[in-house]
Rosetta silent file (secondary structure, phi, psi, omega in degrees, C-alpha in Angstrom):
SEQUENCE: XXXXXXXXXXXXXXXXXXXXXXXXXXXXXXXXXXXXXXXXXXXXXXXXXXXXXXXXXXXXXXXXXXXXXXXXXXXXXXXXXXXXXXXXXXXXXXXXXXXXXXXXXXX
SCORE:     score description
SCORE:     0.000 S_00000001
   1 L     0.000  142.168 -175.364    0.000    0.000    0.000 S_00000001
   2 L   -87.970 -177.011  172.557    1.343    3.386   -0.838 S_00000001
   3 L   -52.529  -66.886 -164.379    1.745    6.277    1.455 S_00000001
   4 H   -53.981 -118.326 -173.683   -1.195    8.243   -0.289 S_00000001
   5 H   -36.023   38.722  117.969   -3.422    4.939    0.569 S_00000001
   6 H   -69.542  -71.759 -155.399   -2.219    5.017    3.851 S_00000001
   7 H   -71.021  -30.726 -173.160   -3.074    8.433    4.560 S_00000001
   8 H   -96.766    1.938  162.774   -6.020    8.382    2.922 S_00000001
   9 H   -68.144  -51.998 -160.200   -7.632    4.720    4.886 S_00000001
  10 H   -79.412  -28.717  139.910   -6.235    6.852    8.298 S_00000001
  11 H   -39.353  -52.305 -163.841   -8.578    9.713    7.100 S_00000001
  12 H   -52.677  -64.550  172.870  -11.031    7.565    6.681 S_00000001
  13 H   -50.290  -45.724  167.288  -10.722    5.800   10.263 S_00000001
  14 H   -46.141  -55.506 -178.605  -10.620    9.657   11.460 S_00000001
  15 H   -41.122  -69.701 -179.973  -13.949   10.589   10.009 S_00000001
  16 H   -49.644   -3.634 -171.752  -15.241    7.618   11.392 S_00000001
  17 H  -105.822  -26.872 -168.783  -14.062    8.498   15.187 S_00000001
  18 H   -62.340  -65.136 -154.028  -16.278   12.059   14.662 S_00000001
  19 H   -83.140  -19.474  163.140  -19.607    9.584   14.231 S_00000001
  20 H   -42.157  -60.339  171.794  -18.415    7.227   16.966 S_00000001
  21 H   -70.277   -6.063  153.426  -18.318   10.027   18.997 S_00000001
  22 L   -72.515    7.608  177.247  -21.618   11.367   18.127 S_00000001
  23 L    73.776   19.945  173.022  -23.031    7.949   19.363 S_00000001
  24 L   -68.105  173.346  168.020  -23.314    6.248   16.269 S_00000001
  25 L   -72.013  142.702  174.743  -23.710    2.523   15.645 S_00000001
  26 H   -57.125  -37.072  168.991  -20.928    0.276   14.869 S_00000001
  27 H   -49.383  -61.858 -144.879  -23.843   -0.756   11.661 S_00000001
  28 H   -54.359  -53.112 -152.200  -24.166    2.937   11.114 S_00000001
  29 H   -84.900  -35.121  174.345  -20.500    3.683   11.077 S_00000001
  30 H   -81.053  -64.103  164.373  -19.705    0.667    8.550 S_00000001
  31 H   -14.886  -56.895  176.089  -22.765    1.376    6.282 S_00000001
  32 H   -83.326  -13.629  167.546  -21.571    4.640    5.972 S_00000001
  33 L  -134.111   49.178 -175.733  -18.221    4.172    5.060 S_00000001
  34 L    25.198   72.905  165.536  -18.316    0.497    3.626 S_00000001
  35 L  -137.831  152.800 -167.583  -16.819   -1.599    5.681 S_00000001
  36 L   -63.522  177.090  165.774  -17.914   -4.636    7.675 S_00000001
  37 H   -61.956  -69.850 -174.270  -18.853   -3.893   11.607 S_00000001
  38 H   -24.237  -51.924 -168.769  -15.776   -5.771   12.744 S_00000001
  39 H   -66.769  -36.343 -172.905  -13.627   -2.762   11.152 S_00000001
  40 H   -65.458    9.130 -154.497  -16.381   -0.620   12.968 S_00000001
  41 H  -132.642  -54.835  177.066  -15.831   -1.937   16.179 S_00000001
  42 H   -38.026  -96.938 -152.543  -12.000   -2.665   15.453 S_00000001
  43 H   -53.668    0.743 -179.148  -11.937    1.148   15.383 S_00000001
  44 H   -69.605  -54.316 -160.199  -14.673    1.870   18.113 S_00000001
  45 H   -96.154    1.333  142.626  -12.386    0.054   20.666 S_00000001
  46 H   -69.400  -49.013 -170.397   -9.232    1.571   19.424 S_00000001
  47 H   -49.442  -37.867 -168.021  -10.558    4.733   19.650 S_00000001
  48 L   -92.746   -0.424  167.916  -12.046    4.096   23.259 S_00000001
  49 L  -103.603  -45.514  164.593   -8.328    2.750   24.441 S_00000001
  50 L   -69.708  -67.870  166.664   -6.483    4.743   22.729 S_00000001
  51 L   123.299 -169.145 -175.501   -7.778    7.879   21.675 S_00000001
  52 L   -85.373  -13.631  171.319   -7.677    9.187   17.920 S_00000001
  53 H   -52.776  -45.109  162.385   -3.993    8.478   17.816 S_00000001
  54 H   -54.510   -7.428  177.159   -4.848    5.201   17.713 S_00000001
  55 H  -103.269    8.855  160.391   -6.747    5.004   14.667 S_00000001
  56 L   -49.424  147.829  165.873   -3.201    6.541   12.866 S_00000001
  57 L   -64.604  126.468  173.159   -1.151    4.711   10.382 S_00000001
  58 L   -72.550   -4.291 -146.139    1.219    2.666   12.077 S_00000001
  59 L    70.712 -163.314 -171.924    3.205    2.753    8.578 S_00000001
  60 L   -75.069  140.468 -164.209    3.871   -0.084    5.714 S_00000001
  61 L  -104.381  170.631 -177.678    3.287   -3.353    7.275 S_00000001
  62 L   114.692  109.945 -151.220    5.403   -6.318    6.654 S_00000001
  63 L   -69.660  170.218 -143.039    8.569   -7.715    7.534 S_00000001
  64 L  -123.309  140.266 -173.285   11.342   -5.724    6.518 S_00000001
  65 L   -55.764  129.057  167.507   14.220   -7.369    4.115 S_00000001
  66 L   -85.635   -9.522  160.686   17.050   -9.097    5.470 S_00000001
  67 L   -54.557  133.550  160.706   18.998   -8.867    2.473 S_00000001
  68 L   -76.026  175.627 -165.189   21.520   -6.327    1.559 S_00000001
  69 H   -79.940  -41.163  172.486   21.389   -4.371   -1.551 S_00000001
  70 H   -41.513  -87.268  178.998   24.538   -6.495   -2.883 S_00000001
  71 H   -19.604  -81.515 -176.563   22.713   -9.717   -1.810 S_00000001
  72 H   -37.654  -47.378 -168.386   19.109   -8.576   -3.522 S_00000001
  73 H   -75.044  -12.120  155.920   20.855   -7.501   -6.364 S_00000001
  74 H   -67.279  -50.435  166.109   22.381  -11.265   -6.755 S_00000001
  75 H   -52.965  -42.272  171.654   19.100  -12.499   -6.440 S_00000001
  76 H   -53.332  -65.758 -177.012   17.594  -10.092   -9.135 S_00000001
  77 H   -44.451  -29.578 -157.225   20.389  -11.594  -11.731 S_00000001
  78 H  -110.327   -0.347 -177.532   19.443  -14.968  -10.888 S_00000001
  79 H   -75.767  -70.277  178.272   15.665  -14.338  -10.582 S_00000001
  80 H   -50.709  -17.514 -173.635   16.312  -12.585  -14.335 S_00000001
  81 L   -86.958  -25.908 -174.507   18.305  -14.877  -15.597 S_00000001
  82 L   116.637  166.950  165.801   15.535  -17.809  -15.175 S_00000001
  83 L   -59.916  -58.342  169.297   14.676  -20.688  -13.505 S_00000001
  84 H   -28.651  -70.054 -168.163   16.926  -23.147  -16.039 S_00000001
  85 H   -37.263  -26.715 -159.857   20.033  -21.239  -14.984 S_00000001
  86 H  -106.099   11.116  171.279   19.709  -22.166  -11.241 S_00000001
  87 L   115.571   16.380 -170.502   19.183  -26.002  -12.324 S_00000001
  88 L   -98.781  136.419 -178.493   15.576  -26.203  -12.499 S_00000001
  89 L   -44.678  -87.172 -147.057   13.997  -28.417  -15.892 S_00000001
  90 L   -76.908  176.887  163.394   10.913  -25.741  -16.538 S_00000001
  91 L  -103.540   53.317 -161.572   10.916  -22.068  -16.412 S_00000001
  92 L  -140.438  102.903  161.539    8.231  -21.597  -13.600 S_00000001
  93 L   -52.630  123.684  169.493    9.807  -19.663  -10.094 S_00000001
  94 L  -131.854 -176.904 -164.237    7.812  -20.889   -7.323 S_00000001
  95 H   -75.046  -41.544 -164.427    8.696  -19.374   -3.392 S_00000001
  96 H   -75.734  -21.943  155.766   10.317  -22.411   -2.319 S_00000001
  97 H   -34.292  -77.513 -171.479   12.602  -22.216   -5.800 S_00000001
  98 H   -34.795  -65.335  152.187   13.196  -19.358   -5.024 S_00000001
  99 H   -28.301  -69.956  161.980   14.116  -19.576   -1.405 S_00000001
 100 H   -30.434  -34.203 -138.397   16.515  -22.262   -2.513 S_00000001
 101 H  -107.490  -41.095 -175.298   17.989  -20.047   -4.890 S_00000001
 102 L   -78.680  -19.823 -172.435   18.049  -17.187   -2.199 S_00000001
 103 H   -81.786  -56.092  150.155   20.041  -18.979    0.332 S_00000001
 104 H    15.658  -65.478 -169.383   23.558  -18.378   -0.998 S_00000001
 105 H   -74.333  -26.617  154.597   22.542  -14.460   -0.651 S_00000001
 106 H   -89.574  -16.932  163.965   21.780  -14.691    2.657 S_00000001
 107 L   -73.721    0.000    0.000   24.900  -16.536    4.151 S_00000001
């Protein structure tokens, strides 16, 4: 997700703390900004632990690389180069290929 769809979901969640706090319904509050009740609730009971900070973007989610840029950029040659190259019959990458392929770059 980019920044811009970050900021603008954390808008969103903002809005939504104004009709919380006006006593709406967790229905009300998803209905109006189309999302199930769980997200309405998710944010009801951030809001009511937390405060509005709590409905902020925490930033990009995800685990973070463990590679170096040398290291990625070995993988990228050997990604680009094909499947064949690293000893595989077909030309089809799958994660655990891949993995395989990757551990070299991480030792």
């Amino acid at each position: 997700m980019t920044a811009e769809e970050r900021a603008r979901r954390e808008q969103v969640r903002l809005t939504a703390a104004d009709l919380i706090e006006a006593g709406a319904s967790d229905r009300e509050v998803a209905r109006q900004f189309r999302v199930t009740r769980m997200s309405a609730n998710r944010w009801r009971r951030a809001l009511t632990s937390g405060g509005r900070q709590a409905l902020a973007s925490k930033g990009p989610g995800g685990a973070r690389c463990k590679l170096d840029s040398g290291q990625l950029r070995v993988l990228r040659t050997a990604l680009d180069a094909g499947p064949a190259t690293s000893g595989w019959r077909d030309q089809c990458w799958t994660l655990a290929r891949i993995a395989t392929s990757a551990a070299p770059c991480g030792s």
